[in-house]
CHARMM internal coordinates of N, CA and C (Angstrom, degrees):
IC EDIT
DIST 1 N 1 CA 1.4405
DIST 1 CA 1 C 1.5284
ANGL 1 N 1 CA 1 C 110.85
DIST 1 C 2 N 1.2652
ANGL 1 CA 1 C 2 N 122.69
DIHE 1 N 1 CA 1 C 2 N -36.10
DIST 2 N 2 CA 1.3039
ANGL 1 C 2 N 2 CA 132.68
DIHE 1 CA 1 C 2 N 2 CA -176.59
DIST 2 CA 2 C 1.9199
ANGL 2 N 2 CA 2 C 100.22
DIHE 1 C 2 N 2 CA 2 C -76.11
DIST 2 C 3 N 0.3071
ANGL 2 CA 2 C 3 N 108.90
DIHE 2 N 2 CA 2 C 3 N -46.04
DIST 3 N 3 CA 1.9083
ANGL 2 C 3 N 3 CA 120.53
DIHE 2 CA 2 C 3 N 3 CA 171.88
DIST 3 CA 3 C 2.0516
ANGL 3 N 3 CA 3 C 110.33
DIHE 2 C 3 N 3 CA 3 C -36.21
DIST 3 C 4 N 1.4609
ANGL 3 CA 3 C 4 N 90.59
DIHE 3 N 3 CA 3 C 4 N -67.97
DIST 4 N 4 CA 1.8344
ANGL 3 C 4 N 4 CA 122.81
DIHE 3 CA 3 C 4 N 4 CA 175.57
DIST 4 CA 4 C 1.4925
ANGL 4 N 4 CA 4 C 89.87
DIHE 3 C 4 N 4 CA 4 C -64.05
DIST 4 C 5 N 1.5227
ANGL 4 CA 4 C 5 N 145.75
DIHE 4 N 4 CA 4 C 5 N -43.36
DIST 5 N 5 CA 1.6222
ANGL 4 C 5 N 5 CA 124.84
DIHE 4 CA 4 C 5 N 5 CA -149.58
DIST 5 CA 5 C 1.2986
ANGL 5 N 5 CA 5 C 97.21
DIHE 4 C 5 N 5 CA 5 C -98.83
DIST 5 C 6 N 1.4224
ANGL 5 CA 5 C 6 N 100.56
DIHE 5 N 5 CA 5 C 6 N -25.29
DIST 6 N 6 CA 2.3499
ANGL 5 C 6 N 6 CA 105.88
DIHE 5 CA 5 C 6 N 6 CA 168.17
DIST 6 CA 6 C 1.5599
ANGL 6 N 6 CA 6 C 99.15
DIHE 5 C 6 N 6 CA 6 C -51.54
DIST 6 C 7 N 1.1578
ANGL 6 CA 6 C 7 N 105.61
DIHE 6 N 6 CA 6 C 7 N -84.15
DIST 7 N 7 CA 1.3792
ANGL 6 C 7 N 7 CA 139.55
DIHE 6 CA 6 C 7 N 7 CA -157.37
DIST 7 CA 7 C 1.6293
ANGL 7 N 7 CA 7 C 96.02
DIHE 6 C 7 N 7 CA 7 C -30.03
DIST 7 C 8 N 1.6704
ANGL 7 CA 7 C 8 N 101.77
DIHE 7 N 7 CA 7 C 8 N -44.37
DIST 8 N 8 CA 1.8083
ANGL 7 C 8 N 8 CA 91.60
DIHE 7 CA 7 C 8 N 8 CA 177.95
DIST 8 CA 8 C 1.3402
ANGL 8 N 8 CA 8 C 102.65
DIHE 7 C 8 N 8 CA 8 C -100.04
DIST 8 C 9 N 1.1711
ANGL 8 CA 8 C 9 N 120.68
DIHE 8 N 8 CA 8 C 9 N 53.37
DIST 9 N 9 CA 1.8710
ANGL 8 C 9 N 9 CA 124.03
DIHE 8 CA 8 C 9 N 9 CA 162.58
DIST 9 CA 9 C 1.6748
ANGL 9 N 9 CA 9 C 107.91
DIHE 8 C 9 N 9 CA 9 C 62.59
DIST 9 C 10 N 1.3131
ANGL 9 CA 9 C 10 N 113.31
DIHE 9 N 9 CA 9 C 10 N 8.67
DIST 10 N 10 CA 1.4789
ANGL 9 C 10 N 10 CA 103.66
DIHE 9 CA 9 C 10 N 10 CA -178.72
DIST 10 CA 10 C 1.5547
ANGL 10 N 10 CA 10 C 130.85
DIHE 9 C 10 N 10 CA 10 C -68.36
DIST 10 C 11 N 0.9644
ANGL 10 CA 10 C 11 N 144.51
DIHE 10 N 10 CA 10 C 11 N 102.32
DIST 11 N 11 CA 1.3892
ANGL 10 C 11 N 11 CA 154.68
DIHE 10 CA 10 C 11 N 11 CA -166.00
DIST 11 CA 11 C 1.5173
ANGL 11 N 11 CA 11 C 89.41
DIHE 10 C 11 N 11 CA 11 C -42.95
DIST 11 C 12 N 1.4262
ANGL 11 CA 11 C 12 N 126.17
DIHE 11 N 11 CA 11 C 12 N 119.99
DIST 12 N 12 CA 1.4058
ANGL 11 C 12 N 12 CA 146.01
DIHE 11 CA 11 C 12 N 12 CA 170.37
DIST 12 CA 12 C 1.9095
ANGL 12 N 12 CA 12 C 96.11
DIHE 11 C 12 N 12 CA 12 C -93.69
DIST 12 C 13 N 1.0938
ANGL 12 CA 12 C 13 N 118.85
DIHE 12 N 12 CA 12 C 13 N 129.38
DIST 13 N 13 CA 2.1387
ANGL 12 C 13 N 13 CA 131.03
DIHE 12 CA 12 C 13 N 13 CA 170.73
DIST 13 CA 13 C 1.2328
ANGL 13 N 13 CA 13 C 92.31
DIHE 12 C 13 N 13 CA 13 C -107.19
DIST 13 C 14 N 1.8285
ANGL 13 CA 13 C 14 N 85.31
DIHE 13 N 13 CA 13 C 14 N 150.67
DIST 14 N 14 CA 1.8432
ANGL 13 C 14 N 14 CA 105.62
DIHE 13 CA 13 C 14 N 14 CA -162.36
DIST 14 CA 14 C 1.1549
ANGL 14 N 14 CA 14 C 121.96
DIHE 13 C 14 N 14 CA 14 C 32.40
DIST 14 C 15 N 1.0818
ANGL 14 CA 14 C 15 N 124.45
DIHE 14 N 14 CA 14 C 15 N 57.91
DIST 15 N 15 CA 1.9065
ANGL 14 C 15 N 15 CA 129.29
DIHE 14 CA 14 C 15 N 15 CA 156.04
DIST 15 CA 15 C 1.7982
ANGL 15 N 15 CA 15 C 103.62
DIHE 14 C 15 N 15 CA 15 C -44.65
DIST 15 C 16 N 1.2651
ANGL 15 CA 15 C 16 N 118.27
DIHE 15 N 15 CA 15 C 16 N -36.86
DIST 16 N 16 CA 1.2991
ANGL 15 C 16 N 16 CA 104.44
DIHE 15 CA 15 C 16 N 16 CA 173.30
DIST 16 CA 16 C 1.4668
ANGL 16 N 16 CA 16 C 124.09
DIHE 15 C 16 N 16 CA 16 C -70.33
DIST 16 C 17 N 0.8414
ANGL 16 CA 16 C 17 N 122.60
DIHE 16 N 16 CA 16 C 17 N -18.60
DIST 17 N 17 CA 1.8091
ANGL 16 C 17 N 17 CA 125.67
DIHE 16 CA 16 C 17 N 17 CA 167.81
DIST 17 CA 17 C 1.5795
ANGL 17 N 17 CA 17 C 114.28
DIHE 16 C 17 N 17 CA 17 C -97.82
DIST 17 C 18 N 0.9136
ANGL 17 CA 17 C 18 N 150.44
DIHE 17 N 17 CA 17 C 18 N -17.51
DIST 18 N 18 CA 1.2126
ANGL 17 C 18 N 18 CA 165.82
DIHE 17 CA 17 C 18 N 18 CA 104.91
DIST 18 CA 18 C 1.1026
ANGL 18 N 18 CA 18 C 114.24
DIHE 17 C 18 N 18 CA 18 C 32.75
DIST 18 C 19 N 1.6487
ANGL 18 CA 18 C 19 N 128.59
DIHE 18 N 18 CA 18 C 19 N 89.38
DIST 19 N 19 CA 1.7093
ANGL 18 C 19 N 19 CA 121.96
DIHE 18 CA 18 C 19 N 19 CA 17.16
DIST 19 CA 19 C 1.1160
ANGL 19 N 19 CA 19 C 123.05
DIHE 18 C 19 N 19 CA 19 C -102.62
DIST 19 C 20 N 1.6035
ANGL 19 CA 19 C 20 N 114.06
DIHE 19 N 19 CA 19 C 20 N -4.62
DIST 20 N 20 CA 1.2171
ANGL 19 C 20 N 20 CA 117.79
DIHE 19 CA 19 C 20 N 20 CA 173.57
DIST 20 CA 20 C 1.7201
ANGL 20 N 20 CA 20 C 113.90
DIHE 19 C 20 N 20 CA 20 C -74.03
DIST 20 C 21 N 0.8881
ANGL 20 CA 20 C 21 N 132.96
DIHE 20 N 20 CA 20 C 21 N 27.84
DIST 21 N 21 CA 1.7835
ANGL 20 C 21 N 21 CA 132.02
DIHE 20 CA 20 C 21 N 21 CA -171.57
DIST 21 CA 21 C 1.2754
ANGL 21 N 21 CA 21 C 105.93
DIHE 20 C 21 N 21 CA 21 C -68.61
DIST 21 C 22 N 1.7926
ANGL 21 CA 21 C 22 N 121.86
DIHE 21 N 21 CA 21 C 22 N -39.85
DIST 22 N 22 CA 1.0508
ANGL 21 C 22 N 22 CA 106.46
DIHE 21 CA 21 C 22 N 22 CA 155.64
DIST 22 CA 22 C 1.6467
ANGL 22 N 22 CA 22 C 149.80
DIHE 21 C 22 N 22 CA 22 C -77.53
DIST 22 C 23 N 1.4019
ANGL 22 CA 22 C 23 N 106.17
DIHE 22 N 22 CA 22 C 23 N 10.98
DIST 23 N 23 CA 1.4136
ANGL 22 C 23 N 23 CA 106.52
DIHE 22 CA 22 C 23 N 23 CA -172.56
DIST 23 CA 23 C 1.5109
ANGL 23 N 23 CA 23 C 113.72
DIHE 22 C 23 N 23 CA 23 C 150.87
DIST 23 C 24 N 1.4351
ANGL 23 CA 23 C 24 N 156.36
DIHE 23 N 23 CA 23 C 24 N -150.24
DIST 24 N 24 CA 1.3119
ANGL 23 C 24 N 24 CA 141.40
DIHE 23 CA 23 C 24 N 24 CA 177.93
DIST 24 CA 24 C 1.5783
ANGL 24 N 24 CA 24 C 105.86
DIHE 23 C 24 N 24 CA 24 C -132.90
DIST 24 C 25 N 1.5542
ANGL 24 CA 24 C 25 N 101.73
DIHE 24 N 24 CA 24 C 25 N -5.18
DIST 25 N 25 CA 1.3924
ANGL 24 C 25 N 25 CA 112.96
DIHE 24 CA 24 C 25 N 25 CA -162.57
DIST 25 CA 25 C 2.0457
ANGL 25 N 25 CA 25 C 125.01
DIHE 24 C 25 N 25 CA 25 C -120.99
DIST 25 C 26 N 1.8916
ANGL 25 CA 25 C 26 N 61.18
DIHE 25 N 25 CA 25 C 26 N 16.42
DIST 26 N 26 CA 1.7787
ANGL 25 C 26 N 26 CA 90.09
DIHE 25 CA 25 C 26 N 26 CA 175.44
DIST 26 CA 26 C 1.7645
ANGL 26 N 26 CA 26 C 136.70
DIHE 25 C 26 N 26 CA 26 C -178.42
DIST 26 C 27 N 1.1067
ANGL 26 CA 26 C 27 N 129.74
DIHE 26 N 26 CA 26 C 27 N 135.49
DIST 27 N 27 CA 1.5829
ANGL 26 C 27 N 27 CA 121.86
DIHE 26 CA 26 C 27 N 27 CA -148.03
DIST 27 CA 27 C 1.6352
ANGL 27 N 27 CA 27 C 103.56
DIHE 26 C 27 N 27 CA 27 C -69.32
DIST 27 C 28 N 1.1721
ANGL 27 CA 27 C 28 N 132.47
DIHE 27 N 27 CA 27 C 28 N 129.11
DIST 28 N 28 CA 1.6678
ANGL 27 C 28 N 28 CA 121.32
DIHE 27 CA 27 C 28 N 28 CA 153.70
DIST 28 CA 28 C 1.3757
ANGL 28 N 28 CA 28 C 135.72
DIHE 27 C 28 N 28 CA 28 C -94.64
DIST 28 C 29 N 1.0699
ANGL 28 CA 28 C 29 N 125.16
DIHE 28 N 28 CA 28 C 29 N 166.52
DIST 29 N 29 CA 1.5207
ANGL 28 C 29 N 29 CA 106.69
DIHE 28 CA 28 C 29 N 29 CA 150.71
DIST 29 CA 29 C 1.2562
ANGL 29 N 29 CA 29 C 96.11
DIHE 28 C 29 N 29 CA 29 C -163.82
DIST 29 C 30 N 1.6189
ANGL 29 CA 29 C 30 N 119.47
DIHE 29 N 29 CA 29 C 30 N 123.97
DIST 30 N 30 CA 1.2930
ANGL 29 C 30 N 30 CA 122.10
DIHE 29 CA 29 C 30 N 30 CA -163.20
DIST 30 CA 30 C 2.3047
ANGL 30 N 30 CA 30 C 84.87
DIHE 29 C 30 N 30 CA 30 C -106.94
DIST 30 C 31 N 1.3151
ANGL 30 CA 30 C 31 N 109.90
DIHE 30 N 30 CA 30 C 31 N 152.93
DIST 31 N 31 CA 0.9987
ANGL 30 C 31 N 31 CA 92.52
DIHE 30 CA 30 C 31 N 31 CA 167.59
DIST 31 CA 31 C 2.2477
ANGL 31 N 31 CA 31 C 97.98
DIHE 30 C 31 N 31 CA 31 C -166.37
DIST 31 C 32 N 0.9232
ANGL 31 CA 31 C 32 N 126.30
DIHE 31 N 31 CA 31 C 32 N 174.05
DIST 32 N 32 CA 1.2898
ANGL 31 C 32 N 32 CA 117.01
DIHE 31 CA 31 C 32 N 32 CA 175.60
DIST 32 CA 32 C 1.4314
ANGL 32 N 32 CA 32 C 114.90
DIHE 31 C 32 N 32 CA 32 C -115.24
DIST 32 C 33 N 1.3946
ANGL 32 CA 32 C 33 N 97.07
DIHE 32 N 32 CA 32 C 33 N 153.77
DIST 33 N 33 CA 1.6094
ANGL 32 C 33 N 33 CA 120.30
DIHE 32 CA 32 C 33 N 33 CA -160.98
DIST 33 CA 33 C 1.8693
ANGL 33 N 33 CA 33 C 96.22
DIHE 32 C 33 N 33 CA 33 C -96.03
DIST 33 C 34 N 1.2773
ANGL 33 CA 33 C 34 N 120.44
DIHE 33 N 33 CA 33 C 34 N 154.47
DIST 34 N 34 CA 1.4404
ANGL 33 C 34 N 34 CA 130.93
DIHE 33 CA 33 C 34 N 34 CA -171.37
DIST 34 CA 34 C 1.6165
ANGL 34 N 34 CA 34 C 96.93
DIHE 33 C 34 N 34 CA 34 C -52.73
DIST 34 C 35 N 1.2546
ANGL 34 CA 34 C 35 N 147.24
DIHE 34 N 34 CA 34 C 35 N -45.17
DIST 35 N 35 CA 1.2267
ANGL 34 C 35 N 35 CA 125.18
DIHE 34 CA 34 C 35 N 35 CA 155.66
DIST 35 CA 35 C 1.4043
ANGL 35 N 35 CA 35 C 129.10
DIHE 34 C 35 N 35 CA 35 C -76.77
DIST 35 C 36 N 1.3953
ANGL 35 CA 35 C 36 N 110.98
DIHE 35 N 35 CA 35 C 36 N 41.49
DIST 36 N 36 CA 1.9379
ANGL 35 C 36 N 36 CA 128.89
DIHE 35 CA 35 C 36 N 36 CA 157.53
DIST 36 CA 36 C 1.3319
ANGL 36 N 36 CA 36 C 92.08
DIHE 35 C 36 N 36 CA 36 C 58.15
DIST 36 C 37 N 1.6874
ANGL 36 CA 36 C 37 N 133.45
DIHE 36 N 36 CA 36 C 37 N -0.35
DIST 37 N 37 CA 1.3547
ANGL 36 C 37 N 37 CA 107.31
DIHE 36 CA 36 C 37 N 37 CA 156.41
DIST 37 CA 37 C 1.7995
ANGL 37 N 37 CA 37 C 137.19
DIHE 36 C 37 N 37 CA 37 C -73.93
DIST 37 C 38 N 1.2098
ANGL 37 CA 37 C 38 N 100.10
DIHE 37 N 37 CA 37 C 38 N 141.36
DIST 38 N 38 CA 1.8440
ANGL 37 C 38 N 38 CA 117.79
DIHE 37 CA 37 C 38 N 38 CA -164.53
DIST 38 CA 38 C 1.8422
ANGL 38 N 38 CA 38 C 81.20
DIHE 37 C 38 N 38 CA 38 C -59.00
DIST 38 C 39 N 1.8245
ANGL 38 CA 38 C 39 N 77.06
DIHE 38 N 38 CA 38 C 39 N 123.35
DIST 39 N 39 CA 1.6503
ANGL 38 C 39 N 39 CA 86.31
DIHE 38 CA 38 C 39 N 39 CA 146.96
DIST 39 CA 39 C 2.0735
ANGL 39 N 39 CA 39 C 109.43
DIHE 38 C 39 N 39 CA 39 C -142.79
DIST 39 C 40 N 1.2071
ANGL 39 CA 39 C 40 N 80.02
DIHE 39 N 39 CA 39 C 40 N 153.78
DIST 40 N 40 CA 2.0081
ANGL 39 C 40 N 40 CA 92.69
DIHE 39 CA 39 C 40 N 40 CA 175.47
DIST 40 CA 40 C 0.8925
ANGL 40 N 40 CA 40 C 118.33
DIHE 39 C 40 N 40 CA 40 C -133.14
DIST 40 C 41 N 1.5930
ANGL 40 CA 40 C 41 N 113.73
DIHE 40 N 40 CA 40 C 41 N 135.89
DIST 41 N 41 CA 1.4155
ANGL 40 C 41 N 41 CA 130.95
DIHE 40 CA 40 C 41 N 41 CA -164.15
DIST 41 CA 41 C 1.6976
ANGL 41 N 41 CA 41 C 83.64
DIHE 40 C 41 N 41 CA 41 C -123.75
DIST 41 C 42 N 1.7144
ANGL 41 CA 41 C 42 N 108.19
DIHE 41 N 41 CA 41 C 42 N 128.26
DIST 42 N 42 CA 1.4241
ANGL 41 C 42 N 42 CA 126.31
DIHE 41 CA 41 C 42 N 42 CA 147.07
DIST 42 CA 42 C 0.6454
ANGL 42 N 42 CA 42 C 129.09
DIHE 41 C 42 N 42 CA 42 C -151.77
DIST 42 C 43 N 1.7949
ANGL 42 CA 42 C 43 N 115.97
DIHE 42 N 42 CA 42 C 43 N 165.63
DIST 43 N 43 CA 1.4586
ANGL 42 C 43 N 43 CA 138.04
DIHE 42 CA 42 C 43 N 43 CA -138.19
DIST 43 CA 43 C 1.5551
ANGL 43 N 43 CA 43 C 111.65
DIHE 42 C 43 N 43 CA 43 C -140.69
DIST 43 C 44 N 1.2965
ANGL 43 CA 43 C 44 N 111.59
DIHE 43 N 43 CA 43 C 44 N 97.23
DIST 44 N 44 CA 1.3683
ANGL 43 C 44 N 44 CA 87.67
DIHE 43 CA 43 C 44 N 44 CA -172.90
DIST 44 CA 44 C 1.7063
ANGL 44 N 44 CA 44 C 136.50
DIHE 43 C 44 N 44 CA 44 C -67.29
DIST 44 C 45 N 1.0476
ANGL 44 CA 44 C 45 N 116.44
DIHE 44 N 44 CA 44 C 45 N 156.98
DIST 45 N 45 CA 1.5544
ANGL 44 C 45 N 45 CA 105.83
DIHE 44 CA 44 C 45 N 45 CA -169.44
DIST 45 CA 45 C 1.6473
ANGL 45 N 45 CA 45 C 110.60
DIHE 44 C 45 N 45 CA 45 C -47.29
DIST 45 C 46 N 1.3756
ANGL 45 CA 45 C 46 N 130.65
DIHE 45 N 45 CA 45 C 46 N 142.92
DIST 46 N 46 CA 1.0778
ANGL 45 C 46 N 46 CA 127.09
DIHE 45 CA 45 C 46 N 46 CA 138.89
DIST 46 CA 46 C 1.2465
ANGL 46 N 46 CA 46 C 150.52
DIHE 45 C 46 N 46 CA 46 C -40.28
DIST 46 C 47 N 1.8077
ANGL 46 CA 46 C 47 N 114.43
DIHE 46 N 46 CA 46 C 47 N 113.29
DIST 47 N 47 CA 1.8892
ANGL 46 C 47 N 47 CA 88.61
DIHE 46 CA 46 C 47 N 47 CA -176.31
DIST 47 CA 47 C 1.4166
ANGL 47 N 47 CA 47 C 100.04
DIHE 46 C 47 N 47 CA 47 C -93.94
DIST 47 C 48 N 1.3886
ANGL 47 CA 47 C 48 N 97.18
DIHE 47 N 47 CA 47 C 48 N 154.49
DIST 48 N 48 CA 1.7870
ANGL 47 C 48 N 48 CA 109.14
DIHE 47 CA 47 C 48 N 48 CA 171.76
DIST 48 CA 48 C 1.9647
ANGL 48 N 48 CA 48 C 112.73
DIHE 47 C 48 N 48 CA 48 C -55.48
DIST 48 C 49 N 1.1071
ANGL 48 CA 48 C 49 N 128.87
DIHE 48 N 48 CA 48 C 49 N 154.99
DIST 49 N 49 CA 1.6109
ANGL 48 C 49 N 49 CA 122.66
DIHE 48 CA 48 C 49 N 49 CA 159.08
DIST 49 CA 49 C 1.0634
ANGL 49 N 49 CA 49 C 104.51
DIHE 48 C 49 N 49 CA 49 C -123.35
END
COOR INIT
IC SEED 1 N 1 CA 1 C
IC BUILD
C-alpha cells in the first residue's frame, strides 16, 4: 500500500518509524489525504502456521 500512495505523489508521515509507527505488533502507514487530513491504514502483524 505504501508503494501505490508514493507512486501517486502522496505525502507518506514518519517515514522514520515506518511501518512500525504504530506499535511493534502491527504494520502502519500514517499518510495525508488531499485535504492534509491524517489518515492510517493497519495491518495487524502476521502469525506464522
Amino acid at each position: 500500500m505504501t508503494n501505490k500512495l508514493k507512486e501517486k505523489k502522496i505525502k507518506i508521515l514518519y517515514l522514520d518509524k515506518h511501518p512500525f509507527a504504530g506499535g511493534s505488533n502491527h504494520h502502519t502507514v500514517y499518510f495525508e489525504d488531499p485535504d492534509r487530513v491524517k489518515v492510517e491504514l493497519v495491518a495487524p502483524e502476521q502469525e506464522s502456521v
